[in-house]
C-alpha positions in Angstrom: -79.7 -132.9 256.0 -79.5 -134.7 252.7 -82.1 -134.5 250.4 -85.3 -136.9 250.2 -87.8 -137.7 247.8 -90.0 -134.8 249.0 -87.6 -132.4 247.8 -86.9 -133.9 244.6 -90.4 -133.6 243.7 -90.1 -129.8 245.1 -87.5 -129.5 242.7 -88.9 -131.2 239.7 -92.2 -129.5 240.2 -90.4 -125.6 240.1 -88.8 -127.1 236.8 -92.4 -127.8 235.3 -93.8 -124.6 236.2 -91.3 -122.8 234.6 -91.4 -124.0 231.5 -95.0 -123.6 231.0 -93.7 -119.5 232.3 -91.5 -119.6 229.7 -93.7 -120.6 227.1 -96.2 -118.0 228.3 -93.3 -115.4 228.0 -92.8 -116.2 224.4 -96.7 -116.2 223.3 -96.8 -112.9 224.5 -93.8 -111.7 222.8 -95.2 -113.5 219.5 -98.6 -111.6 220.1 -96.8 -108.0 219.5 -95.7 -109.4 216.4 -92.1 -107.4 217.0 -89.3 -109.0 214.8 -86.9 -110.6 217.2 -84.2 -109.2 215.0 -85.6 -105.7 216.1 -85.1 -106.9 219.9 -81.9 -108.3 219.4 -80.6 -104.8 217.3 -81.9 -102.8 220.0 -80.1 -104.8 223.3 -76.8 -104.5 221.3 -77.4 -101.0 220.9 -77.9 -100.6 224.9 -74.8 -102.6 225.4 -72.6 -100.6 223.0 -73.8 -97.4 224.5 -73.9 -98.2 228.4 -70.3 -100.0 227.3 -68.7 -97.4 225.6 -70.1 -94.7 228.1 -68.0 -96.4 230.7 -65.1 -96.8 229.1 -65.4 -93.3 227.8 -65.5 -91.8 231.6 -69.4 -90.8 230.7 -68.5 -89.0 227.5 -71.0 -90.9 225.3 -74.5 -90.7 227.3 -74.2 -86.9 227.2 -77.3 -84.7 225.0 -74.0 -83.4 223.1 -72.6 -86.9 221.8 -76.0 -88.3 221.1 -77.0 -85.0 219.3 -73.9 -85.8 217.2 -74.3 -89.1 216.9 -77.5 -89.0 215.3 -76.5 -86.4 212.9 -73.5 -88.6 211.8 -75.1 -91.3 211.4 -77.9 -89.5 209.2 -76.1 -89.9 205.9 -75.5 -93.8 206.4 -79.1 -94.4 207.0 -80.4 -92.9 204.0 -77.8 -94.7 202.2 -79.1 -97.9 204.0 -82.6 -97.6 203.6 -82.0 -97.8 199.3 -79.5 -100.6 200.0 -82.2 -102.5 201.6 -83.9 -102.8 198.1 -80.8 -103.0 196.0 -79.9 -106.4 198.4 -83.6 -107.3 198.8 -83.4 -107.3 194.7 -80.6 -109.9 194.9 -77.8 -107.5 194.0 -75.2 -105.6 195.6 -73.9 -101.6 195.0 -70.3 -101.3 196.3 -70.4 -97.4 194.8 -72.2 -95.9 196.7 -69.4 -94.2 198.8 -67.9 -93.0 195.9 -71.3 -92.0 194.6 -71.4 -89.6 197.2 -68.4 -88.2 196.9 -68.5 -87.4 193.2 -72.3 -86.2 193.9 -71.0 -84.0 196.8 -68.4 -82.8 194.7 -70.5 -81.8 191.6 -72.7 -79.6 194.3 -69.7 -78.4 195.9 -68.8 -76.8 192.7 -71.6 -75.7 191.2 -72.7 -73.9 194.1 -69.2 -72.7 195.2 -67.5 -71.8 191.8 -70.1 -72.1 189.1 -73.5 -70.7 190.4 -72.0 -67.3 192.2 -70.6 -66.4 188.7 -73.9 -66.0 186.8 -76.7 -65.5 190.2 -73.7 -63.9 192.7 -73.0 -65.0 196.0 -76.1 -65.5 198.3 -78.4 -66.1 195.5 -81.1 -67.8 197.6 -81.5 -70.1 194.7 -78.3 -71.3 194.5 -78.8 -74.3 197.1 -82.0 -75.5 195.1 -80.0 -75.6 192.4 -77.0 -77.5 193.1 -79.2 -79.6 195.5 -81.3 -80.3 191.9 -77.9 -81.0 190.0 -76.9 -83.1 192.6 -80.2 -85.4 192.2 -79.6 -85.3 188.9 -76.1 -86.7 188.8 -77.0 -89.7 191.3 -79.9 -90.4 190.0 -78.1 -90.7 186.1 -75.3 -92.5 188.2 -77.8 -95.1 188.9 -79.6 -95.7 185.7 -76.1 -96.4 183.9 -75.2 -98.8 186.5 -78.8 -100.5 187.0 -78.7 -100.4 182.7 -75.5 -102.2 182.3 -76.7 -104.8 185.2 -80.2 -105.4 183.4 -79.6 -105.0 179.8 -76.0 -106.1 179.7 -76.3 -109.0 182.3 -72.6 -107.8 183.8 -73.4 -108.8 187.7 -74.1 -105.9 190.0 -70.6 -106.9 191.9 -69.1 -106.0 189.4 -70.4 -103.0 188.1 -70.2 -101.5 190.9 -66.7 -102.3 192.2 -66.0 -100.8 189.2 -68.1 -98.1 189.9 -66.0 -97.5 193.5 -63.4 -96.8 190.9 -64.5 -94.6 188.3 -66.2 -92.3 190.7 -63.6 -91.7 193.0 -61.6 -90.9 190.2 -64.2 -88.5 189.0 -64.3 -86.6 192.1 -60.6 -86.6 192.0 -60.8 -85.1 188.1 -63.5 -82.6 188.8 -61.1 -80.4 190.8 -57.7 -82.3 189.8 -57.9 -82.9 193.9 -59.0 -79.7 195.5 -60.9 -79.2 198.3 -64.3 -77.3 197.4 -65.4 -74.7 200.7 -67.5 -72.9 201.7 -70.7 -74.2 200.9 -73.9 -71.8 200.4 -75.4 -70.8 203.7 -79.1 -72.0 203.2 -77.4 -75.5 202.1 -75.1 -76.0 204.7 -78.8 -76.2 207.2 -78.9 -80.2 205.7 -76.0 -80.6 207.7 -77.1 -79.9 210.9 -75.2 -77.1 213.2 -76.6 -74.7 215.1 -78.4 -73.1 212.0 -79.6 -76.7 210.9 -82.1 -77.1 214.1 -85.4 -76.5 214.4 -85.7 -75.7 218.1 -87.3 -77.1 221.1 -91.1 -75.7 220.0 -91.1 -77.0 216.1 -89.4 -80.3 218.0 -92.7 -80.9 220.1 -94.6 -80.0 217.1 -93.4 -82.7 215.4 -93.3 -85.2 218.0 -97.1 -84.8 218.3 -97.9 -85.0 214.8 -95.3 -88.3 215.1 -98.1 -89.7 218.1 -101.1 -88.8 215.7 -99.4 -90.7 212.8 -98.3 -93.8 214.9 -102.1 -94.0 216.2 -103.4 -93.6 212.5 -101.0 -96.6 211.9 -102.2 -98.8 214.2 -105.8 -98.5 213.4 -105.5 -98.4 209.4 -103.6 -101.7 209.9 -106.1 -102.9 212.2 -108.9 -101.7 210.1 -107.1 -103.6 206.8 -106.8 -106.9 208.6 -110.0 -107.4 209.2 -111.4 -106.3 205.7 -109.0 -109.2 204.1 -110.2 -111.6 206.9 -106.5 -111.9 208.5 -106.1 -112.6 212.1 -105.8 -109.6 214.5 -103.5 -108.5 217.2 -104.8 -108.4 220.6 -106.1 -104.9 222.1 -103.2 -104.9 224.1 -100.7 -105.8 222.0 -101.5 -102.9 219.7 -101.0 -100.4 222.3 -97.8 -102.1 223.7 -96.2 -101.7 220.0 -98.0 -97.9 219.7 -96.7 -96.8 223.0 -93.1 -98.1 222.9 -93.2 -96.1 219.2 -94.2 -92.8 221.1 -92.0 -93.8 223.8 -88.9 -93.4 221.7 -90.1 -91.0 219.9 -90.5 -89.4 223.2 -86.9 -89.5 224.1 -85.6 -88.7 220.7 -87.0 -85.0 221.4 -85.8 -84.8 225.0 -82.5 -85.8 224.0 -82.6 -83.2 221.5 -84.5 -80.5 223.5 -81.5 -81.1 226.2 -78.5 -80.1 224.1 -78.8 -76.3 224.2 -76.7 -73.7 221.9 -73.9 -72.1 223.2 -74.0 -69.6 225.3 -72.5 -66.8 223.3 -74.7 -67.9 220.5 -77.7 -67.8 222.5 -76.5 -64.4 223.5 -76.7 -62.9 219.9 -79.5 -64.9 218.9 -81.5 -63.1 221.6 -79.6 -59.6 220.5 -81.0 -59.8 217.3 -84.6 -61.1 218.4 -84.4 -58.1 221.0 -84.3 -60.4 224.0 -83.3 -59.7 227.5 -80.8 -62.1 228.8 -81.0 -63.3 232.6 -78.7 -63.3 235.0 -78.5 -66.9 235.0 -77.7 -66.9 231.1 -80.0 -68.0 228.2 -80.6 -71.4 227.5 -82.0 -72.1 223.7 -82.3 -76.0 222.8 -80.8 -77.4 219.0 -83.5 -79.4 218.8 -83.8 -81.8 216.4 -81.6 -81.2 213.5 -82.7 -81.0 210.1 -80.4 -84.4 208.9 -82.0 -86.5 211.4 -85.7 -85.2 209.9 -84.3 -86.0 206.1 -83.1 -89.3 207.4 -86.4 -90.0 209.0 -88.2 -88.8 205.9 -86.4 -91.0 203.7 -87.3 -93.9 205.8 -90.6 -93.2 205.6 -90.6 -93.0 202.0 -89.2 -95.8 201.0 -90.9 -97.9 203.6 -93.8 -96.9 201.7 -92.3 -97.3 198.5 -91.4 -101.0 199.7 -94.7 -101.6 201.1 -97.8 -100.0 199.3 -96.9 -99.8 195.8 -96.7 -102.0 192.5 -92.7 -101.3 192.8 -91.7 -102.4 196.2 -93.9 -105.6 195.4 -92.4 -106.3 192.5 -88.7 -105.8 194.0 -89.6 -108.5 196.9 -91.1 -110.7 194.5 -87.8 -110.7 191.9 -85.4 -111.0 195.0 -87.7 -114.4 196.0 -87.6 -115.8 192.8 -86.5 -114.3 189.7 -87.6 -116.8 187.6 -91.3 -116.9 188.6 -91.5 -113.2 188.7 -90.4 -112.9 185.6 -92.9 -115.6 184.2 -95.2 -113.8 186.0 -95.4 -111.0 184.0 -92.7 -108.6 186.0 -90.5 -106.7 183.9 -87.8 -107.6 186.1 -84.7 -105.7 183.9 -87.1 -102.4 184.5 -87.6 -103.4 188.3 -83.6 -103.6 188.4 -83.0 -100.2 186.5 -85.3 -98.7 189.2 -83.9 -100.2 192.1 -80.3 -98.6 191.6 -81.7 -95.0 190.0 -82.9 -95.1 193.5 -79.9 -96.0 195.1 -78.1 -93.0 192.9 -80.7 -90.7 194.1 -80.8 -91.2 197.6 -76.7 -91.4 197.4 -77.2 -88.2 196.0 -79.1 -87.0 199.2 -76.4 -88.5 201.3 -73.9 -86.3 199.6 -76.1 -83.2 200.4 -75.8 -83.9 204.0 -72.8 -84.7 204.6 -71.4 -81.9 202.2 -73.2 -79.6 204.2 -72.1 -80.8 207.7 -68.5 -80.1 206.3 -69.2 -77.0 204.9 -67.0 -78.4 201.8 -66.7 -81.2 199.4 -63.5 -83.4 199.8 -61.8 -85.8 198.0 -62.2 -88.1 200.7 -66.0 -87.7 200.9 -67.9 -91.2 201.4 -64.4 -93.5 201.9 -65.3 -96.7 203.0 -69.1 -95.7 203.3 -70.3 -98.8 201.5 -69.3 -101.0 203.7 -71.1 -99.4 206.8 -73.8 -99.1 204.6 -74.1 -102.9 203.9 -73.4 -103.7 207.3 -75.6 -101.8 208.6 -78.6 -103.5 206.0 -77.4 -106.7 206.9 -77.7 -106.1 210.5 -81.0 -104.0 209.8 -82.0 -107.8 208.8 -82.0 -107.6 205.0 -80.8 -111.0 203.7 -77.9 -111.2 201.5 -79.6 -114.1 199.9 -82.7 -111.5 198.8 -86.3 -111.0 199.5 -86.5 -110.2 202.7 -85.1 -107.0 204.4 -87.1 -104.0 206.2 -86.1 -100.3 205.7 -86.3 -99.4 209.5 -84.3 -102.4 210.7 -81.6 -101.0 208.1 -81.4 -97.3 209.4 -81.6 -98.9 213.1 -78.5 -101.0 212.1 -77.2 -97.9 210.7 -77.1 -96.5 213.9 -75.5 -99.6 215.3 -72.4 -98.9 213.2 -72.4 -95.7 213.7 -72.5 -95.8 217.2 -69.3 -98.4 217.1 -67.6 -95.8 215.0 -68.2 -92.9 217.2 -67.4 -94.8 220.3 -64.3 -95.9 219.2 -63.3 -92.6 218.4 -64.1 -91.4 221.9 -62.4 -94.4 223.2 -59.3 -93.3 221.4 -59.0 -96.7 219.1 -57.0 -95.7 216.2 -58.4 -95.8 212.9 -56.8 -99.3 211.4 -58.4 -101.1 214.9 -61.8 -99.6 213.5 -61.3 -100.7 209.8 -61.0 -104.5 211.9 -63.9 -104.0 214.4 -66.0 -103.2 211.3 -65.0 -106.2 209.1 -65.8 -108.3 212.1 -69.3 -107.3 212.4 -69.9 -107.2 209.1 -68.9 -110.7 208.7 -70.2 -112.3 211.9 -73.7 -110.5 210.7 -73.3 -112.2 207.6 -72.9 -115.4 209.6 -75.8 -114.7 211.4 -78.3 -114.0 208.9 -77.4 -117.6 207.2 -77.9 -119.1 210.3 -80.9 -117.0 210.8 -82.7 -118.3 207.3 -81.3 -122.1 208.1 -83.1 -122.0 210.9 -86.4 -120.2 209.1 -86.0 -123.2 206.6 -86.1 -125.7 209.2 -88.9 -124.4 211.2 -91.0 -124.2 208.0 -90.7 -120.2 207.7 -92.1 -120.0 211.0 
């Protein structure tokens, strides 16, 4: 029967209603106030994972991989979470791959060659020690680089290119090339491991106090908004944006609680506890691993830094204009010094993980690290063109890459393919977040 006038109207009529739908779809979505970026992050995240896993025969969805995966990726996100300010700042640090690997190097040695000669082995001071040196080398790192770029007005491209240079070559000097091993046992629990866990009970423990803190959130921001007269979220809204936060930090713990130790390892951890082993065997979770809880830390601290102090404000404000923060009263060549002692430190902290997680320092160490680090900001949504970046977007794209990294591996893509996947997505994010602030322009920062 052909169609009439009466189902043309039917027709039409569905088309209407839907649009209003739509439009009632996006007003709630606006409500929550959740960056779209954030959404966007986390649905490439899902495809990656539920991608790879199938390629992968199911080797990438297992409590094992993800375990792993969040310990690797550990050492990229605190890297990422200074970045965000260094980029938000309108500069760029291409060292800080080679930061960590001089840094891991100097702690390699001092606690593997120098330290044992004057404490002796198993000093329990020697990891605080060459943890402190350690700081103390990135964080001096930074303040020559930030110094040249302020004081000197070299541009931070440069100084820091250069930088990949010099400190690679350092690391290279300090042991004319030699690999520094073992580590200190009490420092090699940064890296993870089955010693670097905190178990299955400390795991809960934590993700309650993580509920209590995300609730305290909610209602101190709630509570500020309406002293300063700003316009609040709707009642549900705020529990939407609470609960999705316990929510993953809900399956954070399962996935950790699920990976347990091996069994022989279980075996003699009971022995020494005197434990009775089952029949059945003895199952003892990881965890979550003590990386993952610097990482997290990290975040939180600079997210603070960023947000709730003189600083951060100041670093936002010189990335949006230079010129009127500087008329303002900002001492912006201070600001900049700060921003990459910073970077140095928390490339220092890097360095302690992923020193410990190889139980040696390596000439190696940090290769190519800066550019997963800068992808991953840039992804995180931090704008190459400065002012505007957020700390967990950057150890969220952190994970990104390091997800694309690990999954390639398991896919058995050799390592040139993965040097090209990753130039791709750092350029097409690059691409993105241009057409992202075109488009901000346009719609008058809407």
């Amino acid at each position: 029967m052909a169609d009439g006038p009466h189902s043309l109207s039917v027709t039409e009529g569905r088309r209407a209603d839907a649009v209003p739908r739509r439009r009632r779809a996006v007003d709630l979505f606006r409500a929550t106030e959740i960056d779209a970026r954030l959404v966007g992050m986390l649905g490439a995240l899902a495809l990656i994972w539920v991608g790879v896993d199938l390629l992968s025969g199911g080797a990438f969805l297992t409590p094992r991989n993800l375990w792993n995966l969040s310990v690797q990726t550990a050492s990229v996100a605190v890297m990422a979470a200074g970045m965000v300010l260094v980029i938000v700042a309108r500069h760029i640090d291409l060292s800080v791959g080679s930061v960590l690997g001089v840094v891991g190097m100097i702690m390699g040695v001092t606690q593997a060659e120098f330290l044992p000669s004057l404490l002796g082995y198993e000093h329990p001071l020697i990891w605080v020690i060459a943890l402190a040196v350690g700081l103390a080398a990135g964080a001096a790192i930074g303040l020559l680089q930030g110094m040249v770029v302020a004081y000197l007005g070299v541009p931070a491209f440069i100084v820091t290119l250069g930088g990949l240079l010099v400190w690679r070559g350092c690391a290279w000097w300090i042991t004319s090339g030699r690999t520094v091993a073992p580590m200190d046992d009490a420092f090699r629990r940064m890296g993870g491991g089955i010693e670097g866990a905190i178990g299955a009970t400390w795991s809960w423990i934590i993700a309650l106090l993580a509920f209590v803190a995300i609730a305290w959130r909610t209602l101190q921001v709630r509570r500020r908004r309406r002293q300063v007269g700003f316009a609040l979220r709707p009642v549900w809204a705020e529990l939407v944006v609470a609960g999705l936060a316990c929510l993953a930090v809900l399956a954070v713990v399962l996935v950790a609680n699920s990976y347990d130790l091996p069994p022989r390892v279980a075996e003699r951890i009971a022995a020494a506890r005197g434990l009775a082993v089952p029949p059945e065997g003895l199952a003892i979770a990881h965890g979550l691993a003590l990386p993952v809880l610097i990482a997290v830390g990290v975040g939180v601290a600079v997210t603070f830094l960023a947000q709730r102090t003189r600083f951060g404000r100041y670093v936002f404000a010189l990335g949006g204009n230079p010129e009127a923060a500087e008329l303002s009263g900002v001492d912006t060549r201070r600001v900049t010094v700060l921003v990459f002692v910073l970077m140095g430190t928390l490339s220092a902290v890097a360095a302690a993980i992923s020193t410990a997680r190889l139980n040696a320092a390596t000439n190696a160490q940090g290769s190519l690290d800066e550019l997963y680090v800068i992808a991953a900001a840039v992804i995180g949504g931090t704008s190459l063109g400065g002012g505007l970046g957020t700390v967990a977007g950057a150890m969220l794209g952190a994970l990104v890459m390091q997800s694309l990294q690990s999954g390639m591996v398991l896919m058995g893509i050799d390592t040139p393919l993965q040097n090209i996947v990753v130039g791709l997505v750092l350029v097409v994010a690059v691409w993105l977040d241009r057409l992202y602030r075109s488009r901000t322009l346009k719609g008058g920062g809407a």
